[in-house]
N, C-alpha and C positions, 0 to 999 in steps of 0.2 A: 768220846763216842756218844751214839744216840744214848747212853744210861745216863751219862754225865747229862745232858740238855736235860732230860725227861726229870730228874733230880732240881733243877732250877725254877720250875713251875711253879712251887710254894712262894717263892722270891721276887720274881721278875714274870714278865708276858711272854709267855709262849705258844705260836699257834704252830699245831701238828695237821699237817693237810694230805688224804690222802689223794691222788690225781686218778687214779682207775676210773675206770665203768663203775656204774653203781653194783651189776654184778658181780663184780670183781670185789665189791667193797665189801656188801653183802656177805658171799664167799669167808670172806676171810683177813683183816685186818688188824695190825698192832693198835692195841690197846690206849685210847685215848686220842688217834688222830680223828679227823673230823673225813666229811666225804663234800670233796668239790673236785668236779672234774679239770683238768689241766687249763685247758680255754676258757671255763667259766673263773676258774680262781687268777687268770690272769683279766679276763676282760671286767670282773666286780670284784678287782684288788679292794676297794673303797669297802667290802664286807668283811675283809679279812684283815685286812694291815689298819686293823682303827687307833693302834698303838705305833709313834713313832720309836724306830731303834730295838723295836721290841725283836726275839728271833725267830725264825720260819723256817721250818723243817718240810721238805719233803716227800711222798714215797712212791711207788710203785710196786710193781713187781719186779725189775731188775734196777736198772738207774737212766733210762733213756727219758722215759715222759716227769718225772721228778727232775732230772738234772736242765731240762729243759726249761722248764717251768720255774726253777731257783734262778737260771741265769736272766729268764726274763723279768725279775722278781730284783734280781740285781739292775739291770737296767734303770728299772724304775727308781734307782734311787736306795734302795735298802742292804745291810750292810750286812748282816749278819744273819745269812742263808745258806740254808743245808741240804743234802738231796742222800737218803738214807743207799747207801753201797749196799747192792743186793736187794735191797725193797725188803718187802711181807716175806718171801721166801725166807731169806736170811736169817731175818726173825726168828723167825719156824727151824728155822735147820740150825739154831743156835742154843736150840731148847725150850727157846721161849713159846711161850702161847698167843695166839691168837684169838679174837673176838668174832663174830659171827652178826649177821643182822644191823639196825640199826644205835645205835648206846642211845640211852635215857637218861638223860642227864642235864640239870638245870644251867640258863647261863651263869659263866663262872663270876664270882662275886657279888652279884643280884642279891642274893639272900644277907649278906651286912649292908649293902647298899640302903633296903630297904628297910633295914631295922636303924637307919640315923636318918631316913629322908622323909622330910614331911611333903604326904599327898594334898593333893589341892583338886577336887572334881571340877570338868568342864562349868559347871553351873557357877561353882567359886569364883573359878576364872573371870568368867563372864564380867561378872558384875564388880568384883572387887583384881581389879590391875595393877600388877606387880608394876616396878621400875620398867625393867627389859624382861620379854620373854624368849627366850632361844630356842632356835630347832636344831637339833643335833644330827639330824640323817642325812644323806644326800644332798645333792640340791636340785636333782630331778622329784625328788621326794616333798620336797620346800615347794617346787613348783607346780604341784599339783593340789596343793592342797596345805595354807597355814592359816594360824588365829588371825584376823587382822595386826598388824602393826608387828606380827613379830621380826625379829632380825634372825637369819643362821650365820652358822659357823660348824662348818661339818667336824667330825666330833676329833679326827687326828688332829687338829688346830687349834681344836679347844684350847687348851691350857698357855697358848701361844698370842690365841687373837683376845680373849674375854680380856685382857688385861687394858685394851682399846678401848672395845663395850664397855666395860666398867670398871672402871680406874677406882673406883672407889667401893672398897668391900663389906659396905652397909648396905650398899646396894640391891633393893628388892629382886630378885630374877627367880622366875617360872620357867623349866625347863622342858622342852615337849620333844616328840618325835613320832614313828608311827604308831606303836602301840605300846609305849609309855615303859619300856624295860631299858632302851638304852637312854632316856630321859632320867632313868633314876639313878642310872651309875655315873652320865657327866655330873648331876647333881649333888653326887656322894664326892665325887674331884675336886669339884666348885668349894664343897666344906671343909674339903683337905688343903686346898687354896688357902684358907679365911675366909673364905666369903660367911656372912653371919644370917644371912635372910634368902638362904635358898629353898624353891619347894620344885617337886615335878609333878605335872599333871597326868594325875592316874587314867591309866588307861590310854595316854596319847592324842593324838587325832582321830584314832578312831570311834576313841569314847565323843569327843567332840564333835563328830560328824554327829552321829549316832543320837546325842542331842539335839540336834538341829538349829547348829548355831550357825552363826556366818562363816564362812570358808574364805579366804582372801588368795588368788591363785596368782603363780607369775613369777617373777625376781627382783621382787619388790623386797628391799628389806634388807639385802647381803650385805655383809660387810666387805667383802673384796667380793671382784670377776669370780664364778665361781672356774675351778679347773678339773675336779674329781670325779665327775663323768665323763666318756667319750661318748655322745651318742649315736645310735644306730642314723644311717643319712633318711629315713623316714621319719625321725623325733625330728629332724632340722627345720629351719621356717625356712619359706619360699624365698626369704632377701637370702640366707644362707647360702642355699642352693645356686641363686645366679651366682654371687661372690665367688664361688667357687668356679662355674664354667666361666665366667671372664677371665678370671686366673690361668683356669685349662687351657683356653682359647691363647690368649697371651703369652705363655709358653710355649706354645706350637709355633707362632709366629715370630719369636725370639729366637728359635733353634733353624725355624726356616731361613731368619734374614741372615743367622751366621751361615 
């Protein structure tokens, strides 16, 4: 049952999601789920699922918009997904209690993260350059804005692709992202790996904008195509765009000529 899941947390990655309206969520929610509404926690899975294998719970108020959302959650590839029977009600009418408003609560593991990760200020950076520097977020995130020269590897891969990037774990690597918290828990990985010379730059790219350093924009750098965003057909470029109506086009006249 959900106590059993909720009990595995200390252990293993667990994310609790609730799908509702924000009022709904507001209102009144079990204790420790997070708030993303159904369509958003499918369409930026890439914010939620940053853990492969890890398990996903979801809730509602009865089990329509959660069971919906697990199976499209399966879809995607993930294995071990839940959709809470009865939702928040349930909860509630089982004794349990319920939360109110929004939780304050730090992200989870940051705080040991940061007491083994050595920071490095954009100004460090600059001037003294690690081996490889990584960006862990996105890669619409990557494309708007990295250090020169660095390479990604959005952060579910990490521990999968770095072994390509750097086969060898003496390896200097500066770890970045947007604003430097999910930069310091790949980096806390990185030393759970071996790696022996890892640091993350404090504060991210924003502290590094905010200095006024070089910004290098694009998809310059990846290690594979990236695949983890779908973007909206306004992010697309113009070659995109025809690609696509000559496709359209071609189709039509495929189904005409049968």
């Amino acid at each position: 049952g959900l106590q059993e899941v909720l009990a595995k947390q200390d252990k293993e990655s667990v994310y609790l999601i609730d799908v509702r309206t924000e009022d709904e969520y507001k209102t009144g929610h079990i204790p420790g789920f997070r708030w993303f509404p159904g369509g958003q926690a499918v369409q930026r899975s890439d914010d939620i699922a940053v853990v492969r294998n890890a398990t996903y719970v979801f809730c509602c108020d009865g089990k329509a918009r959660a069971t919906v959302t697990a199976s499209l959650y399966r879809q995607l590839g993930h294995d071990n997904v839940f959709a809470v029977d009865g939702g928040a009600p349930a909860w509630q009418n089982a004794g349990q209690t319920l939360e109110t408003g929004f939780p304050t609560s730090s992200l989870a593991g940051i705080s040991a993260a940061e007491a083994t990760v050595k920071k490095v200020s954009a100004q460090e950076l600059d001037t003294d350059q690690p081996d490889l520097v990584l960006f862990v977020d996105t890669s619409e995130d990557f494309s708007q804005g990295h250090t020169p020269g660095a390479k990604w590897i959005t952060r579910s891969w990490l521990e999968v692709e770095v072994v390509d990037a750097a086969p060898d774990k003496a390896t200097s690597i500066t770890v970045t992202c947007r604003d430097g918290r999910g930069s310091t828990l790949a980096a806390a990985t990185l030393q759970g790996m071996g790696y022996t010379n890892v640091t993350a730059l404090d504060g991210g790219m924003a502290a590094w904008k905010q200095a006024g350093l070089p910004v290098e924009e694009g998809l310059t750098g990846i290690v594979r195509p990236p695949s983890d965003v779908n973007y909206l057909g306004v992010s697309r470029s113009y070659g995109e765009m025809m690609n696509y109506l000559r496709w359209e086009t071609a189709l039509g006249e495929k189904y005409a000529a049968d």
